[in-house]
C-alpha positions as CSV (number, residue, x, y, z in Angstrom):
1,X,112.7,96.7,131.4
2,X,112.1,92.9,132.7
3,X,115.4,91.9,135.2
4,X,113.9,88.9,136.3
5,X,111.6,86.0,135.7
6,X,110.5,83.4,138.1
7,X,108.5,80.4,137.0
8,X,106.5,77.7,139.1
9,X,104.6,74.8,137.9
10,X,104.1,75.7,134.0
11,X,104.5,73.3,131.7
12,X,108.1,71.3,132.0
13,X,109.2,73.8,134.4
14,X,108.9,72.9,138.4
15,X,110.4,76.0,139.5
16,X,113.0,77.8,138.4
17,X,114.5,81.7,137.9
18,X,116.3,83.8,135.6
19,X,117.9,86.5,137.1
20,X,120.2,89.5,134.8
21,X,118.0,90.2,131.9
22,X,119.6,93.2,129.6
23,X,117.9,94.8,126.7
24,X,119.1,92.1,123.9
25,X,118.7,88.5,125.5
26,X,119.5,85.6,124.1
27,X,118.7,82.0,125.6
28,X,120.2,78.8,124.5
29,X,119.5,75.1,125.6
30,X,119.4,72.1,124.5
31,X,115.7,70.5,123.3
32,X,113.9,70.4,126.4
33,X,115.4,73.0,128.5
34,X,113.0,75.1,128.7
35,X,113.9,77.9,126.1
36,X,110.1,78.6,125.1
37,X,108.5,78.2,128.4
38,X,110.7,81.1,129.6
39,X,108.9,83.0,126.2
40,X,105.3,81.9,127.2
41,X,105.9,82.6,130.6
42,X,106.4,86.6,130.0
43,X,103.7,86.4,127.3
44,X,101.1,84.8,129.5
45,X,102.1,87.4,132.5
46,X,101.4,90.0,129.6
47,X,97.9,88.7,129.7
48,X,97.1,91.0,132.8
49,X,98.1,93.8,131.2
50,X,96.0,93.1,127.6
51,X,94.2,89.7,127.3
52,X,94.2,90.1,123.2
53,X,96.9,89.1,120.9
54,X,96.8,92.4,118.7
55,X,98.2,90.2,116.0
56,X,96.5,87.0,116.1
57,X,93.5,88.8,117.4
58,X,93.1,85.7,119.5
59,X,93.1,85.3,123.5
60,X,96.8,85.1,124.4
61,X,96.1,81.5,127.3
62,X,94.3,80.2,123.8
63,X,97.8,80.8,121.8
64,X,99.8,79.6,124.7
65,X,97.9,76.4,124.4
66,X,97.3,75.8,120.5
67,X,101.0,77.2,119.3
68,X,102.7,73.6,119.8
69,X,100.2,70.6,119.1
70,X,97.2,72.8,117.5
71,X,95.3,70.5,119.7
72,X,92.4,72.9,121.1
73,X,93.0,76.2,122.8
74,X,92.9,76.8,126.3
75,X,89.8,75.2,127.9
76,X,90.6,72.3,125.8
77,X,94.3,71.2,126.8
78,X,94.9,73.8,129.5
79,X,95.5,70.9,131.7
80,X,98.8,69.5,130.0
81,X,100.1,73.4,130.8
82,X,100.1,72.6,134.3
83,X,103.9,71.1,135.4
84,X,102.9,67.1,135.6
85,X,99.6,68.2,135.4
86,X,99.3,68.9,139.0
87,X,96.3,71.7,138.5
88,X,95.8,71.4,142.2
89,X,98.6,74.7,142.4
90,X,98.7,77.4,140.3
91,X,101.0,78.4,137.8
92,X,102.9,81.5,139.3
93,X,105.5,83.8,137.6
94,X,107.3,86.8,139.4
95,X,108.4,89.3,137.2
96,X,111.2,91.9,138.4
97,X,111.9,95.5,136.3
98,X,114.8,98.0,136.5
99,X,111.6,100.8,138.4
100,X,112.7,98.5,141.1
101,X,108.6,97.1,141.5
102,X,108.1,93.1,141.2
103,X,104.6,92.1,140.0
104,X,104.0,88.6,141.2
105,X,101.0,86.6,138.8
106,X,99.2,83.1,139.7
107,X,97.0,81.6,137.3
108,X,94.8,79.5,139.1
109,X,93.0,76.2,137.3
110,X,89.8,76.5,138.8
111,X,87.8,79.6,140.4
112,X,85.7,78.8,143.0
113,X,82.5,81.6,143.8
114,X,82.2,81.9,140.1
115,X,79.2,81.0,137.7
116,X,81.1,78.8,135.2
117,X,81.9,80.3,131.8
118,X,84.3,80.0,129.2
119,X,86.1,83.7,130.4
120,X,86.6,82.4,134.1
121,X,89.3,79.8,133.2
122,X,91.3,82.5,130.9
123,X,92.2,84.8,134.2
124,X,95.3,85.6,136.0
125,X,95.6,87.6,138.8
126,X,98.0,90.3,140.0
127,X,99.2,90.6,143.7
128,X,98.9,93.0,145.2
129,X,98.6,94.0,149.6
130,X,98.3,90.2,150.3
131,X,95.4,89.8,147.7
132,X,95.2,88.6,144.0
133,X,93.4,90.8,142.0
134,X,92.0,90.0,138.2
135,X,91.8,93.1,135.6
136,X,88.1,92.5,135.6
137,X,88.7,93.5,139.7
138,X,88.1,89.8,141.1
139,X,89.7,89.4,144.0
140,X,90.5,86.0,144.8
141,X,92.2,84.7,148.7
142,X,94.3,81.7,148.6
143,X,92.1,79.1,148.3
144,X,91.2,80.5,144.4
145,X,87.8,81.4,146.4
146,X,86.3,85.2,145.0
147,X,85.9,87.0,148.1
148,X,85.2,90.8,145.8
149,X,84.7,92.4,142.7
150,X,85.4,95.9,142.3
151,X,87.7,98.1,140.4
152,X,91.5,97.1,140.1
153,X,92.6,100.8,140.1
154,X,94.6,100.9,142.9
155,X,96.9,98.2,141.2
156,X,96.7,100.1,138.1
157,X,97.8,102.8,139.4
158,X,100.6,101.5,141.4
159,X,101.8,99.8,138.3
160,X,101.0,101.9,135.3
161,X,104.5,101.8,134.1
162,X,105.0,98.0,134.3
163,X,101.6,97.5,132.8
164,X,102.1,99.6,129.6
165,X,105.3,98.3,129.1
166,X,103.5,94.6,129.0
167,X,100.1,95.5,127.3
168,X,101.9,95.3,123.6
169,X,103.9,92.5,124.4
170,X,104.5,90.3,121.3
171,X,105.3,86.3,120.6
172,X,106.7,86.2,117.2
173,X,106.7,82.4,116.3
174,X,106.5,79.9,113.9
175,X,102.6,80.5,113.5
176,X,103.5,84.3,112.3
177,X,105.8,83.3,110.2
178,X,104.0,81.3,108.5
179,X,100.3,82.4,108.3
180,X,101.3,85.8,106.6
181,X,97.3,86.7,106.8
182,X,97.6,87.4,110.3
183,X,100.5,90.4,109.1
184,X,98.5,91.7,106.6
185,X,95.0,91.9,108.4
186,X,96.9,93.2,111.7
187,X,100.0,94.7,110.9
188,X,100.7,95.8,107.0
189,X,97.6,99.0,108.0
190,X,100.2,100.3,110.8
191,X,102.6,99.8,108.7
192,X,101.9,101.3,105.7
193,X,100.1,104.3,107.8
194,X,103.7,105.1,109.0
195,X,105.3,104.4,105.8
196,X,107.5,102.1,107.9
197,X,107.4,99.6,104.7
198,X,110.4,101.7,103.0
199,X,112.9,100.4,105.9
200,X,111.3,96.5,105.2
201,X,111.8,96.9,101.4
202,X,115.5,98.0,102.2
203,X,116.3,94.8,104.1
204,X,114.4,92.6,102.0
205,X,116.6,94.3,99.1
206,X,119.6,93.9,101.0
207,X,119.4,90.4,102.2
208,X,117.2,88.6,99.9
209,X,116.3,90.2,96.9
210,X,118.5,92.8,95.3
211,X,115.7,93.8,92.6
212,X,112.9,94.4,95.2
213,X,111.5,97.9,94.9
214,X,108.7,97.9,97.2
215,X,106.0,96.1,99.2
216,X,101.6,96.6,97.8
217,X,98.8,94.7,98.8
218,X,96.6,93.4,95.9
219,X,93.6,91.5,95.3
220,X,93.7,87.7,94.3
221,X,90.0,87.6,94.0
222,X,87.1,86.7,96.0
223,X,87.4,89.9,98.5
224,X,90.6,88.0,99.5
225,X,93.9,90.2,99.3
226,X,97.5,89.6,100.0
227,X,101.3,91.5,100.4
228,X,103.3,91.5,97.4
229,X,106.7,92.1,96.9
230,X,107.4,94.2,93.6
231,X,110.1,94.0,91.4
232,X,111.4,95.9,88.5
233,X,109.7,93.9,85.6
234,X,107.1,91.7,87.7
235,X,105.7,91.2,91.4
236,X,106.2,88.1,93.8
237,X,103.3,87.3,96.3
238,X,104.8,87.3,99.9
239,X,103.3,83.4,99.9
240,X,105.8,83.1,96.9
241,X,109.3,83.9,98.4
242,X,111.6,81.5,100.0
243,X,111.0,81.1,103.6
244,X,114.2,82.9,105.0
245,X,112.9,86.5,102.7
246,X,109.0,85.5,104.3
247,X,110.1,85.1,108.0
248,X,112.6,88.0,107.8
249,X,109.3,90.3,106.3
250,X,107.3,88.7,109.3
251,X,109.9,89.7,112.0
252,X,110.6,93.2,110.3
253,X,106.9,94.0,109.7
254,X,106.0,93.9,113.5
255,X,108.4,94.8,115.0
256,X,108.9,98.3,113.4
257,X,105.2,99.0,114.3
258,X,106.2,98.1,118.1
259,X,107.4,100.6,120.6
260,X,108.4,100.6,124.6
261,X,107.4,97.1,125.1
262,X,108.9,93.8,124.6
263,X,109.1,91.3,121.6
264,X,109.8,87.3,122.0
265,X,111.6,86.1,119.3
266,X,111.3,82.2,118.4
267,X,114.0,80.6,116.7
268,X,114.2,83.5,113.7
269,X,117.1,81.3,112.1
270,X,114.5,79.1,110.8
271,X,115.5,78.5,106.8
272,X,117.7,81.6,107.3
273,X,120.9,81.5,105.0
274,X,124.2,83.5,106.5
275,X,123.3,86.7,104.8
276,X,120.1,86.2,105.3
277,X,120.4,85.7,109.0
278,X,123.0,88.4,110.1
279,X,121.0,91.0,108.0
280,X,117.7,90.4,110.1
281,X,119.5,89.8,113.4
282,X,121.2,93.5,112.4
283,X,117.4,94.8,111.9
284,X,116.6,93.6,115.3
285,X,119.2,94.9,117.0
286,X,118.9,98.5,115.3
287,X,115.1,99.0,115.8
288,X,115.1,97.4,119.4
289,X,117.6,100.5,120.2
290,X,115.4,103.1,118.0
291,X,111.8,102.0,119.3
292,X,112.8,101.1,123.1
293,X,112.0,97.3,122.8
294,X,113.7,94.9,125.3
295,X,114.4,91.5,122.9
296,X,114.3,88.0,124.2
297,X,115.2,85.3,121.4
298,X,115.7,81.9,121.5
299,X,118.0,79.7,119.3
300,X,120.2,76.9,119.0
301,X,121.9,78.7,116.2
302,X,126.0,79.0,116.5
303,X,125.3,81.6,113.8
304,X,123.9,84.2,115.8
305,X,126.0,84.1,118.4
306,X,128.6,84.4,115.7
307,X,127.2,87.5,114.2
308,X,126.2,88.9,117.6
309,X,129.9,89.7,118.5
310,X,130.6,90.9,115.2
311,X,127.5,93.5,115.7
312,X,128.8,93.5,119.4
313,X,125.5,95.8,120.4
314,X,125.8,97.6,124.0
315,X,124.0,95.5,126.0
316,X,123.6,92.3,125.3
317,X,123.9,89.0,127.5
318,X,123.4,85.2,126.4
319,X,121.4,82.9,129.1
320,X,122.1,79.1,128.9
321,X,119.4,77.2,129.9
322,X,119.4,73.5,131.6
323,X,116.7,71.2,133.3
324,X,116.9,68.6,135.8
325,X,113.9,67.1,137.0
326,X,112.2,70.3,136.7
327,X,114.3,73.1,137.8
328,X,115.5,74.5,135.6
329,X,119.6,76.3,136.1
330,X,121.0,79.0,134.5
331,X,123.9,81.0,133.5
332,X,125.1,84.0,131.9
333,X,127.4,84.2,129.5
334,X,129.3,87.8,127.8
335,X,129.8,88.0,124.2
336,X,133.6,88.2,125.4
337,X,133.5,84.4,126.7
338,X,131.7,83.0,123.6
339,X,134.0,84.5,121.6
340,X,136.7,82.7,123.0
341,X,134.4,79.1,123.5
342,X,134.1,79.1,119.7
343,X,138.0,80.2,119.3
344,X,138.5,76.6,120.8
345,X,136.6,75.5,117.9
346,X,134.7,72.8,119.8
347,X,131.0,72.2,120.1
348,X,129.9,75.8,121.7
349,X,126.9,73.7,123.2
350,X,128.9,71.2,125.3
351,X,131.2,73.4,126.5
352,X,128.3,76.0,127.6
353,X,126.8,72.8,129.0
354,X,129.2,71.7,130.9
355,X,130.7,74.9,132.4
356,X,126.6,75.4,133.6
357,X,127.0,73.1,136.0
């Protein structure tokens, strides 16, 4: 499990560090503060481990860098990833987990010793006995110069546990809410291979739509197919349903096909109703425990932190995000002392703000 995150120079963030992490994590801020740079962060650290999206099937720096404007992926607008631009120092994160080991990452803007390709401005390098070393084994000093290439195994070896925990790491976003192909080219095979679909049907049922009896995958012509949602007299295309039911199925799909490893969580209130929203956030919480998955999800939602104490799970703690000419500050908060901040029935946000500081 993740403890800690440490962030310099990536995108609005200067420097900054998050210390505390539980299994369920939930960070709050105002626009701005930094909520999905700490999610990009982790997910571009997972890069190490597994380059890949295994949902998107895309390079994850070339998601990191499309996700918000869609303006180009990574050798396009890497540039504007770099805090103020300022690609003369690399981006760094420091990741911290309960084994007690710290695995310290630099992504670096330019390589120098290298024959220029498209692949040599997608690495990031793992320290490791005062060196930096890529997973293709490029070992780099501190000047970004290569100085080796050979085989990483040592660092492998040393952190196998840390690595495996990262390699399946998952951004669940807007785009996967959305683009429902990516689900059912990537995700509806392990699903249905496991029959984990009869657990999705039930929430859709319970949340959404009580006369949903199960989930197929059907032709709509032209060697194109898509996931359907059958009823008792007709069917519904998974395009077709309201957005709360699609981005619930989106959330639900992947994350009962993931297992040790952890799952970033975007905004999943997005066009959630009440029902809607606690029924999902309960379906998180439930298969997090079952399949070992450490949750991070950021929100501005008073909703979820509403439903959160009434689900009270075990370990849970709620980070409140603020940034000031870069840094970013935070603080923890217990599900006890939000509780009693929206007793007072006053703007949860300003008070959170205020008591940051």
């Amino acid at each position: 499990m993740i403890t800690s995150l440490s962030i310099n120079n990536f995108r609005g963030i200067k420097t900054g560090k998050i210390e505390g992490f539980a299994d369920i994590n939930i960070i709050i801020g105002a626009n701005g503060a930094g909520k999905s740079t700490i999610l990009e962060a982790i997910y571009a650290a997972s890069a190490w481990a597994e380059s890949i999206d295994n949902i998107r099937r895309q390079n994850k720096f070339d998601v990191i860098a499309y996700r918000r404007t869609e303006r180009g992926g990574w050798n396009e607008s890497r540039s504007f990833l770099w805090y103020s631009m300022n690609t003369g120092q690399n981006i760094e994160f420091t990741l911290s987990f309960s084994s007690g080991k710290t695995m310290n990452f630099i992504i670096p803007y330019t390589i120098r010793g290298m024959l220029a390709s498209a692949d040599m401005n997608k690495m990031i390098f793992l320290g490791k006995n005062q060196h930096y070393v890529s997973p293709e084994g490029y070992v780099i000093d501190e000047r970004n110069n290569v100085i080796m290439r050979g085989s990483p195994v040592e660092i492998l070896d040393f952190f196998k546990e840390e690595i495996e925990f990262l390699r399946d790491c998952t951004l669940i976003d807007k785009m996967l809410y959305t683009r429902m192909n990516f689900i059912e080219e990537s995700v509806w095979p392990r699903v249905f291979a496991k029959r984990l679909d009869k657990i999705v049907i039930n929430l859709i049922r319970e949340a959404y739509e009580p006369d949903a009896e199960l989930i197929s995958y059907i032709s709509t012509g032209l060697g194109k197919h898509s996931l359907t949602v059958g009823l008792s007299q007709t069917a519904v295309r998974v395009d077709d349903l309201g957005d709360g039911a699609r981005t619930s199925m989106a959330l639900a799909l992947i994350l009962s096909t993931m297992n040790h490893t952890v799952a970033l969580i975007e905004d999943p209130e997005i066009h959630q109703h009440p029902t809607g929203l606690e029924k999902i956030l309960s379906f998180i919480i439930d298969v997090a425990q079952l399949n070992k998955i450490q949750i991070f999800i950021t929100t501005q939602s008073i909703d979820i932190l509403r439903f959160l104490i009434m689900i009270n799970p075990a370990n849970c703690k709620i980070f409140t995000l603020r940034r000031r000419n870069g840094a970013i500050q935070s603080r923890q908060f217990t599900l006890d002392e939000v509780e009693s901040l929206l007793e007072s029935r006053i703007d949860i946000r300003r008070i959170i703000e205020e008591l940051q500081i």
